[in-house]
N, C-alpha and C positions, 0 to 999 in steps of 0.2 A: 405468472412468475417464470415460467417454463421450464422445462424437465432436468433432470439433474444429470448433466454428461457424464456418458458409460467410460471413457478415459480420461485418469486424471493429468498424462503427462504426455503429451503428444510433439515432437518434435519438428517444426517443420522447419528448414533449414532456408528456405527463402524467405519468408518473415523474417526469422532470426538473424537475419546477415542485414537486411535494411535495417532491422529495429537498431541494432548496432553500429548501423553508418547514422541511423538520426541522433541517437543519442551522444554518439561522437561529435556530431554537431552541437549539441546541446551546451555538454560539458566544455566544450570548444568555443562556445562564445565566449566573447571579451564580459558583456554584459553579464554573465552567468555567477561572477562573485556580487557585484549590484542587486542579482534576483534571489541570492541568499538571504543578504544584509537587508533588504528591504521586505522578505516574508517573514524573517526572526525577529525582527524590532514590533517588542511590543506595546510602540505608540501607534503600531496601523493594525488594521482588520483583518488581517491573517491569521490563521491557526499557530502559528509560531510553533514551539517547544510543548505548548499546554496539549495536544494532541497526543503526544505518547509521555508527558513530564506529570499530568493533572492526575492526582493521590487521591486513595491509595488505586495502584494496578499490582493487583495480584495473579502473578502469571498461569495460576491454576484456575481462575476462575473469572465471572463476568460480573460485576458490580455495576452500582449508581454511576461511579465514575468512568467507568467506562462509556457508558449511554451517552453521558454526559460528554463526552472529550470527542466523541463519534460526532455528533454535532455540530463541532467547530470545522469541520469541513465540508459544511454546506448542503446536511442533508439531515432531513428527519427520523426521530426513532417514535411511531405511534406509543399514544400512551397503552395500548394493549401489548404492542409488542415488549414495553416496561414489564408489564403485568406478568408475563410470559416467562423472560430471562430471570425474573427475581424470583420467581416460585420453585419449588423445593425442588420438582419434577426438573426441570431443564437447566435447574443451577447445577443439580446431581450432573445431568448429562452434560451440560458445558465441561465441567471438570473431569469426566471420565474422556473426554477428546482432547481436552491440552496435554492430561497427560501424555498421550499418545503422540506431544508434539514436543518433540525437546527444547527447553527455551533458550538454548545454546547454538541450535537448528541454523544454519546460513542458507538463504539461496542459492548461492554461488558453490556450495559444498558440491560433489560428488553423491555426499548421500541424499540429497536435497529428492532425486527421483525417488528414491526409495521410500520416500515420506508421501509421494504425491497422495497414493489414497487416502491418507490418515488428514492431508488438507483438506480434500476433496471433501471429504463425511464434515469436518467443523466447517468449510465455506458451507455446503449444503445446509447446518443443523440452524446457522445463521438465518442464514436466506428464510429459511421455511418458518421460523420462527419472529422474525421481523416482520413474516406475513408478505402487507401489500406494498411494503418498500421493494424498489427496486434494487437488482444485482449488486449493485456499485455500492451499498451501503451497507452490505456484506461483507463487505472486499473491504472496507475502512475496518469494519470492526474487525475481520483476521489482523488486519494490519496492525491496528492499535495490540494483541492477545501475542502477536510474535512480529515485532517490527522488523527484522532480519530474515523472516521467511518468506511471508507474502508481502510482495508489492501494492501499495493503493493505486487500484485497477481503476480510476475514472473515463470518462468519453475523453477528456480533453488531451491528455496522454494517452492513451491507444489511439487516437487521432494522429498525432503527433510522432509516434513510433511506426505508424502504418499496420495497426493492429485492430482487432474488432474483438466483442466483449466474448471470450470463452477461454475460460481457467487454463482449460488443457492444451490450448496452445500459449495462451499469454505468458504464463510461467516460464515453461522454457524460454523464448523470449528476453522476459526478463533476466533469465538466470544467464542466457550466453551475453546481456550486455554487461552483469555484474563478474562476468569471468573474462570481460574484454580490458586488458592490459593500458590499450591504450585509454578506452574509458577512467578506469580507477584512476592512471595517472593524473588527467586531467581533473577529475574529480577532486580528489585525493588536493591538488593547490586552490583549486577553487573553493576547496573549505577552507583549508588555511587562511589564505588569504581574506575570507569573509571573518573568520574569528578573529583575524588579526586587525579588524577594521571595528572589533568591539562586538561582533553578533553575539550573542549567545546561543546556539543551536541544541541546547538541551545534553544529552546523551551523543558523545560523540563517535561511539560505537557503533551508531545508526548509518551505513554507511548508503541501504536501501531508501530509508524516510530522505535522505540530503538528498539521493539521484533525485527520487520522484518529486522532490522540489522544484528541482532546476529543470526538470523535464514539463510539470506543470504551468510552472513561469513561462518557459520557451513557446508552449502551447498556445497559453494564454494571450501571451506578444505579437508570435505572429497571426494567429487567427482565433479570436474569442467563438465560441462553439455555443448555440445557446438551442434549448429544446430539451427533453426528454432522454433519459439511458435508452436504448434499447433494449429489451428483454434477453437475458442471458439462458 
């Protein structure tokens, strides 16, 4: 599974400046309101809205539905790891760590660093408890517990962004494309414009789940990625 990184929030300022010229590209396509409208229609196989929409989601804690929603983006939760988060021992601890994570929390915030550890301990508590799943399906289930804080860290997007799987620099990363101007802007009408062509895209506060959409999509299009996560 491999060792749990000693910093949570490591800055590196040369990822972080390409990550942000790809993602400019991203939101920048023409195609990029097309790649909304066609993941949120739920007449195709996409996780759509039911990923962070599927009830109940209680933000203090991890339930059925959550396993369950974790799923729909293409990755397994073993029936022991089930066994695991339902049991009294680790449902306690799940909830002594959200709290620890405001659910009002942004990426993009300022305080967002100041939080790193307390991610750090719920991606870890994830990980080690889902066992022999891979990294990535960790990183879905932060995602689903606080959609505005952590990003859904797949291969196909850290590909895509010019990034490789490790929290403590992915985040930042993430957080300087979600504080990039030009980004939001662009994002910002290519939602519009996807809602305005009928999408439903769930919770429209999700300003994190819409990038990694259209960053997934972009991945996907230009080069489908097939194989194995790599060990985090």
């Amino acid at each position: 599974m491999g060792a749990p990184e000693t910093a949570a929030w490591v800055v590196d300022e040369t990822l972080c400046s390409a990550a942000v010229e790809r993602a400019r590209s991203a939101v920048g396509d023409p195609c990029a309101a097309d790649h909304l409208v066609r993941y949120y229609d739920p007449a195709r196989g996409y996780a759509g809205s039911t990923f962070t929409d599927l009830a109940p989601n209680d933000p203090m804690s991890i339930g059925p539905a959550d396993l369950l929603a974790v799923t729909t983006l293409s990755v397994r939760v073993l029936p022991l790891a089930i066994r695991r988060f339902l049991d009294d021992n680790h449902a306690q601890r799940a909830s002594e760590l959200l709290e620890r994570l405001p659910a009002s929390a942004r990426l993009e915030d300022d305080s967002a660093p100041k939080l790193a550890h307390q991610m750090a301990e719920f991606h870890n508590f994830a990980k080690a408890t889902l066992g022999a799943n891979p990294w990535v399906t960790a990183s879905k289930l932060c995602a689903r517990k606080r959609p505005n804080l952590f990003p859904v860290r797949d291969r196909v997007v850290l590909e895509f962004l010019g990034l490789t799987p490790g929290y403590s620099t992915d985040w930042p990363a993430f957080a300087a494309i979600m504080r990039d101007d030009v980004v939001r802007e662009r994002l910002d009408r290519v939602v519009s414009e996807a809602i305005s062509r009928g999408a439903d895209l769930g919770d429209g506060t999700l300003t994190l789940r819409h990038l990694d959409v259209v960053l997934w999509m972009a991945g996907m299009k230009g080069h489908p990625i097939r194989g194995k996560p790599s060990p985090e």
